[in-house]
VEXDREN-448254 format. One line per 8 residues: number of its first residue (from 1); for each residue x negated, y negated, z of C-alpha. Coordinates in pm, 1 decimal. Last residue first. Example, Ala and Ser with C-alpha at 12.3 -4.5 7.8 and 13.67 -1.06 7.14 Angstrom:
2) -1367.0 106.0 714.0  -1230.0 450.0 780.0
***
This chain:
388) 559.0 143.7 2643.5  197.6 343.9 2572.9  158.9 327.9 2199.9  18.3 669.5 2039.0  -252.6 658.2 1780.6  -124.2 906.6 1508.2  -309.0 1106.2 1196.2  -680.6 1143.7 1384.8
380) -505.7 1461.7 1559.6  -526.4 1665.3 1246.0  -323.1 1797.9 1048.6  -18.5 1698.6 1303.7  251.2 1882.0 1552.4  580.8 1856.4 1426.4  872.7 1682.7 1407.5  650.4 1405.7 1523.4
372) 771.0 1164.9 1257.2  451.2 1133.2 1108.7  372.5 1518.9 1113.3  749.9 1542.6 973.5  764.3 1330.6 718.8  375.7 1467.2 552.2  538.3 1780.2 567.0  885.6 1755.4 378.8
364) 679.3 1594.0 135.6  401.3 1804.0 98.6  671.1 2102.7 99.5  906.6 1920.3 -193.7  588.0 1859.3 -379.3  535.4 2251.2 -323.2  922.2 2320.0 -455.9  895.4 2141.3 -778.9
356) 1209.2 1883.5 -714.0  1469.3 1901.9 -932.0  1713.5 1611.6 -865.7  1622.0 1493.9 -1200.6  1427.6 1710.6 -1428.2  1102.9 1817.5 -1450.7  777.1 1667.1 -1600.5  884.0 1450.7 -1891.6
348) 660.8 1267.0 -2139.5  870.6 983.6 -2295.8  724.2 803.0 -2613.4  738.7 476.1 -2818.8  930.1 266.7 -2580.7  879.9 -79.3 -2734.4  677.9 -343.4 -2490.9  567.1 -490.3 -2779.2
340) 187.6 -383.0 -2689.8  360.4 -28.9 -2749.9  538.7 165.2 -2411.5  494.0 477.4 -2289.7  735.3 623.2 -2055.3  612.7 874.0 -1765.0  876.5 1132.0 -1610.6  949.3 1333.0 -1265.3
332) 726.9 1101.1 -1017.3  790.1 1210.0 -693.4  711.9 975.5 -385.5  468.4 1055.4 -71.6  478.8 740.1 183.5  560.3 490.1 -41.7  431.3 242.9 223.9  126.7 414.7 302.7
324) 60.1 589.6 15.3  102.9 867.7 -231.2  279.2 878.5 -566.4  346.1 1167.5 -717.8  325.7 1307.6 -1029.5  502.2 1683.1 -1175.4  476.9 1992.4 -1290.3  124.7 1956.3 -1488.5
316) -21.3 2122.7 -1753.5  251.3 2059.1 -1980.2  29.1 1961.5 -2292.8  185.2 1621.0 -2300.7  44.5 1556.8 -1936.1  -298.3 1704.2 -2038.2  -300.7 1461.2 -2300.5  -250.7 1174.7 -2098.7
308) -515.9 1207.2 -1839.0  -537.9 1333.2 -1529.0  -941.6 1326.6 -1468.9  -989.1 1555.9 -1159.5  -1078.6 1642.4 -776.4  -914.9 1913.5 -702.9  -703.8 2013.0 -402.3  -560.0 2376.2 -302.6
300) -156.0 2389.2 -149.3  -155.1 2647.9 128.9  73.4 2418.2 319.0  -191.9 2378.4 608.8  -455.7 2330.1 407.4  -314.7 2034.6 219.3  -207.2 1854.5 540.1  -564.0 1770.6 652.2
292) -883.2 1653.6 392.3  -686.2 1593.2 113.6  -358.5 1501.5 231.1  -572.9 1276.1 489.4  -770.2 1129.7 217.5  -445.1 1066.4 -4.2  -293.5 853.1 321.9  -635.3 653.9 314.0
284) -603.3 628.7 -42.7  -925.0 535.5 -198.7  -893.9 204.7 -399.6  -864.9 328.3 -736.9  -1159.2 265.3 -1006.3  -1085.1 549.9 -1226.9  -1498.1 636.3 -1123.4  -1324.1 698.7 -766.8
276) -1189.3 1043.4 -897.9  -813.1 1104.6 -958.3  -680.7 1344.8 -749.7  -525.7 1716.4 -874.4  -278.3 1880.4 -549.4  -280.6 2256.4 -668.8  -76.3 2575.4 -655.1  189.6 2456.1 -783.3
268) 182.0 2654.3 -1151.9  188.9 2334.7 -1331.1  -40.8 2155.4 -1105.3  37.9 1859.0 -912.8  -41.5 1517.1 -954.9  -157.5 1252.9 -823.3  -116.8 897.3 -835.1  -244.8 601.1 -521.4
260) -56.6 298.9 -406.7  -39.1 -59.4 -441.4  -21.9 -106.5 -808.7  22.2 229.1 -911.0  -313.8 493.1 -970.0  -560.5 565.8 -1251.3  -389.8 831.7 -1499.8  -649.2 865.7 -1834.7
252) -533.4 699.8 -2151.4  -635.7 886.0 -2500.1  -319.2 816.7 -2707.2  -158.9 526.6 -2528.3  -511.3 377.3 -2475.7  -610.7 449.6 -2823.3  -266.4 295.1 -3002.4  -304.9 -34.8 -2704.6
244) -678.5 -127.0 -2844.9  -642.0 -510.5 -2656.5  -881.2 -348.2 -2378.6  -1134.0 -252.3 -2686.0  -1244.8 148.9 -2601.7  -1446.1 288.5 -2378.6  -1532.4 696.3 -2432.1  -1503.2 1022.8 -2243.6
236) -1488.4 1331.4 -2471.4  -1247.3 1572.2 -2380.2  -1134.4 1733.1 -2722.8  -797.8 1551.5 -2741.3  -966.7 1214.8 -2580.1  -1067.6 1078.5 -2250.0  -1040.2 720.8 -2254.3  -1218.6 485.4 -1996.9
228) -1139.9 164.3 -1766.6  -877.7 406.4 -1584.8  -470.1 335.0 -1661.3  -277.5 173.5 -1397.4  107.3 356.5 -1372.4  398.2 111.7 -1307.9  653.7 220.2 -1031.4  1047.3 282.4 -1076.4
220) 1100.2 154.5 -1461.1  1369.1 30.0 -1600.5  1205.2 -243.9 -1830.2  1198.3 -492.8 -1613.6  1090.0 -278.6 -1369.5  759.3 -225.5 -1568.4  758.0 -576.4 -1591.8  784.6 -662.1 -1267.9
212) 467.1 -398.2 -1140.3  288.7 -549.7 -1392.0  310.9 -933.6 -1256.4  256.2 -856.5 -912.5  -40.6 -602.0 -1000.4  -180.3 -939.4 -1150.5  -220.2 -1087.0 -822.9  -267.8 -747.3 -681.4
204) -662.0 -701.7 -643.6  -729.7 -1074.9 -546.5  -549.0 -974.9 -206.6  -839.9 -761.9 -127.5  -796.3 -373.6 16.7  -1195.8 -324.4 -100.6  -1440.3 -256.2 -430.3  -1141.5 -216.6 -692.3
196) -1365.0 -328.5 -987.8  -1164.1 -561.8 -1269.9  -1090.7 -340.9 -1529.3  -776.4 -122.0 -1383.7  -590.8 -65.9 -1701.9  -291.2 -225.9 -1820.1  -142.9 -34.5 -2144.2  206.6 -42.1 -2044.1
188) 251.8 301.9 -1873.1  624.0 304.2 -1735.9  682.0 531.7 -1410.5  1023.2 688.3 -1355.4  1134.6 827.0 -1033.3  1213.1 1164.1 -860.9  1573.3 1214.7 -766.5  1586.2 1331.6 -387.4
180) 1291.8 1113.7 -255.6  1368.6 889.5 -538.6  1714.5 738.6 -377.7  1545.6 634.5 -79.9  1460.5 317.2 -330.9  1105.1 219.0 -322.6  943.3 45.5 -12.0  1127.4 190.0 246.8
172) 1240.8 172.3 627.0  1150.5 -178.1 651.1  1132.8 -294.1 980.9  850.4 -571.9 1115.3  507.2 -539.1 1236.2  281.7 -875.9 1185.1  -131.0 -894.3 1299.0  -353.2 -1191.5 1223.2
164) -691.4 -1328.6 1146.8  -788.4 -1652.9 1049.8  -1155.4 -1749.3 921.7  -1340.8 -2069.1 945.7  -1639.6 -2171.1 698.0  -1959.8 -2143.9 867.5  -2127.8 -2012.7 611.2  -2012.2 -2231.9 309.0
156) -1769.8 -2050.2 88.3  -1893.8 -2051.7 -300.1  -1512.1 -2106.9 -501.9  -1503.3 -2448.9 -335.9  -1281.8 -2615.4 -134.4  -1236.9 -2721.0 254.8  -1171.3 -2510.9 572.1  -802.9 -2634.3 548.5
148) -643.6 -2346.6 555.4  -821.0 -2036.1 716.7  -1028.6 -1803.8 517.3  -816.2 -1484.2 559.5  -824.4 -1120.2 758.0  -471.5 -971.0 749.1  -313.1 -714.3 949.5  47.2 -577.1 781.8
140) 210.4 -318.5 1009.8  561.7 -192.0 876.6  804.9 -45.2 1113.4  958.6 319.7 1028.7  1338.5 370.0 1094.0  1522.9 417.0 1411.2  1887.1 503.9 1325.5  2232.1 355.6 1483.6
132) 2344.7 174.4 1095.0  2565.3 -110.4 1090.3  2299.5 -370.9 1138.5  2102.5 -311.0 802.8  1759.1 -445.2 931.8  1744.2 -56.2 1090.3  1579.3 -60.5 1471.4  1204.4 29.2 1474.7
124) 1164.3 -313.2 1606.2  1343.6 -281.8 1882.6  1150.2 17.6 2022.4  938.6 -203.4 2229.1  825.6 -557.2 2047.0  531.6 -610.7 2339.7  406.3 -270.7 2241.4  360.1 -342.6 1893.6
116) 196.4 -612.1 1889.8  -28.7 -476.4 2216.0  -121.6 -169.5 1999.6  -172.0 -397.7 1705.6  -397.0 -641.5 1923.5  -625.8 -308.9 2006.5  -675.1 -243.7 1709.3  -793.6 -623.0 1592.4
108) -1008.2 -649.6 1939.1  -1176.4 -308.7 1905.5  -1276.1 -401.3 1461.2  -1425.8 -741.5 1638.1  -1244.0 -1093.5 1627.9  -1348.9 -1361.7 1351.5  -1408.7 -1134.4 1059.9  -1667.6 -1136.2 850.8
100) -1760.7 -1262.4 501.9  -1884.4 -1142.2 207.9  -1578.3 -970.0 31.8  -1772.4 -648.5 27.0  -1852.1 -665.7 386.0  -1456.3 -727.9 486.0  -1329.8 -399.4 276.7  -1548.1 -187.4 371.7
92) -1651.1 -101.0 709.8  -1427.4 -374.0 879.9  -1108.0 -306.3 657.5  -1160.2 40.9 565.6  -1198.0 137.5 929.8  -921.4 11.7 1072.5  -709.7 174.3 812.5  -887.9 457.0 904.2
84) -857.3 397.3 1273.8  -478.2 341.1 1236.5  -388.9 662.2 1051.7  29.6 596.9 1178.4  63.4 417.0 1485.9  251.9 606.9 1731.6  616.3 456.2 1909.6  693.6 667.0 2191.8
76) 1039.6 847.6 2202.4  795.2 1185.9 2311.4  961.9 1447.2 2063.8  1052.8 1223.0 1793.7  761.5 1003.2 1770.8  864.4 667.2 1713.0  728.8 545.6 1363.8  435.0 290.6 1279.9
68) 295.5 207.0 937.0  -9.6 67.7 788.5  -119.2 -191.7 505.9  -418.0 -373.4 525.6  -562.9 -699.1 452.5  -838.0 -897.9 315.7  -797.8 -1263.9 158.6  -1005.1 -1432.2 -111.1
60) -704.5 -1511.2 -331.4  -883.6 -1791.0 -472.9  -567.3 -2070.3 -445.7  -440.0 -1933.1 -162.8  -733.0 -1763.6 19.1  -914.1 -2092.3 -0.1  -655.8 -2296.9 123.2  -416.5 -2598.3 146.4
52) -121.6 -2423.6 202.9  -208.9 -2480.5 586.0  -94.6 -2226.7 834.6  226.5 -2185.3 1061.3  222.9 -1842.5 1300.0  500.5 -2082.4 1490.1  803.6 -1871.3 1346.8  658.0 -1568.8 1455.3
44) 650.3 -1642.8 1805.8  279.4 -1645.9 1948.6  50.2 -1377.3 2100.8  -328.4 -1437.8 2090.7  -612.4 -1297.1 1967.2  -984.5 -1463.0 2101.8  -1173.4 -1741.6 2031.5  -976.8 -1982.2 2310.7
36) -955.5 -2270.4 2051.5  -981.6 -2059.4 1716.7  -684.2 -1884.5 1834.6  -690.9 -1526.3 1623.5  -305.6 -1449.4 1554.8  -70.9 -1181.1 1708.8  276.5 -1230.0 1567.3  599.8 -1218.8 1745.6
28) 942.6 -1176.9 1701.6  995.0 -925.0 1432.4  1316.2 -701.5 1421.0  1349.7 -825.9 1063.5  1055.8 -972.9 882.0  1215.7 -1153.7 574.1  1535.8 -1270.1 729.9  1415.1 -1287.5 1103.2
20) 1067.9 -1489.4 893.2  1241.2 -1705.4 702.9  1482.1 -1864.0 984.9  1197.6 -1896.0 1238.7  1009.0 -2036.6 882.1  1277.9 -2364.8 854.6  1348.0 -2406.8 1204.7  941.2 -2437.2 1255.8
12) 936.9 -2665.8 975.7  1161.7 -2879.6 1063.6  1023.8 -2935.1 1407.9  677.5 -3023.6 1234.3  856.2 -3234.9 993.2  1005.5 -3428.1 1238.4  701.0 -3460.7 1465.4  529.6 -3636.6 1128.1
4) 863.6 -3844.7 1108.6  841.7 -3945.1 1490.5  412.0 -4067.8 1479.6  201.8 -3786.6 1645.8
***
């Protein structure tokens, strides 16, 4: 290696170790797949260095997940929160229907996330902002990618080569704490989820990027994803033109945010309504739990349902929520419409600020607490425990 190419290696490395403790903080390592010793291996962060000449960057062809770990409050062990679901939907689903595998097996990727987080210890559940003594929830991010340089071409050959790797770092929230108490605003824009959700695929939120700013630009909290069909006043399902932003405004039917899933609950709080698949959402694995679980245990009924914009004018429902991993389970207390001008041309609201419907406040409350280890959990598939 000629002196200026060892340079820029070395400046490189300063250049990302500085990135990643502002951008990752309390992460030092990474677990990444070696394609020399074909197995996972353990690295500082700052050296996880790929090529931006690649397939996954310029076709978006990646596969990832999104999870969450939080020490338990009763044992002061870090637990990994629904990690054979998330697992699960990777390997079982969301890998196959990219068409290609990864290059570890589903054991060797969980059990690398254990190790990750293991080998970090309780520091990295320690708050980014310095001044405050509080363990807060660490984010877990494993990725499945065709590797840069493998070459060009929309058509991967078969023996193309595939990275895989594992990051945890803190971040205590992904919307503002301040919406937990308050409930936030969603903006409906007219977008619609067209393109079939068929995995957790980085193709799937190129354009969610783009949304989700301008429904902040305009003073929004979260955008809201409209189905591929209208449902109209009499509840006929129909498709209209994409460009048709008067029908979709009148007739839309609630799909989910851009990287988590909408429900809603009902208007006398007795029951949690979920979009169907057919919207063309992802499948929550945090909704499936609620579903399957914690609803039972707060008396709270599900239904599986079309939520669609007339119903919301008609007051049939007390308020949304959003519900995922790294939203965790967020209130929703008022939807804005907006014209193809981006013009607010309506406000529906579903309670006021600071005024929680009590059973949202009890799915919240609960889904904190079985996480947190407050309590015991739904079901015992909820937290994989890391032995320190």
């Amino acid at each position: 290696m000629s002196k200026k190419s060892s340079s820029h290696v070395d400046g490189v490395i300063n250049s990302l170790a500085k990135r990643a403790q502002e951008s990752f903080p309390g992460a030092k390592y990474a677990a990444v797949y070696s394609h020399t010793e074909k197995k996972m291996i353990f690295i500082p962060l700052s050296e996880a260095i790929t090529s931006q000449f690649s397939h996954a960057t310029d076709y978006g062809s990646g596969v990832f997940e999104g999870s969450s770990a939080l020490v338990h409050e009763r044992t002061g062990m870090p637990n990994i929160v629904l990690h054979e679901a998330r697992m699960n939907r990777m390997f079982q689903r969301s890998l196959p229907s990219r068409g290609y595998a990864a290059p570890v097996s589903q054991q060797a990727m969980s059990d690398a996330t254990l190790e990750l987080i293991k080998m970090h210890g309780l520091d990295l559940f320690k708050h980014p902002d310095k001044t405050k003594d509080e363990l807060v929830r660490a984010y877990v991010r494993p990725t499945v990618q065709p590797a840069g340089l493998g070459g060009y071409g929309i058509n991967m050959r078969k023996d193309y080569p595939i990275d895989a790797g594992i990051v945890a770092w803190a971040w205590p929230d992904y919307l503002a704490p301040s919406l937990a108490i308050d409930g936030g605003v969603c903006a409906i824009t007219g977008h619609q989820r067209l393109f079939a959700i068929t995995g957790k695929h980085s193709s799937n939120y190129g354009a969610a990027v783009e949304n989700g700013k301008i429904a902040r630009g305009l003073g929004a909290d979260e955008l809201i994803y409209l189905a591929p069909y209208l449902i109209d006043k009499g509840g006929h399902q129909y498709w209209a033109d994409p460009k048709d932003q008067k029908a979709k405004l009148r007739d839309g039917v609630i799909n989910d945010g851009p990287g988590e899933e909408c429900v809603a609950i009902s208007a006398d709080q007795r029951t949690l309504i979920y979009t169907p698949m057919r919207t063309n959402r992802l499948g929550g694995t945090t909704l499936q739990y609620v579903i399957d679980h914690l609803a039972a245990k707060i008396d709270l009924k599900t239904k599986e349902a079309d939520i669609t914009l007339h119903d919301l004018r008609a007051g049939k429902y007390s308020a949304l929520a959003m519900v995922g991993n790294a939203v965790k389970v967020t209130p929703m207390r008022q939807v804005d419409l907006y014209d193809e001008n981006l013009k607010l041309v309506e406000t529906i609201p579903l309670f006021d600020k600071g005024q929680i419907p009590e059973m949202l406040q009890t799915l919240m409350d609960r889904w904190s607490e079985e996480t947190r280890g407050v309590i015991d959990p739904s079901h015992p598939s909820l937290l994989t425990p890391v032995e320190l």
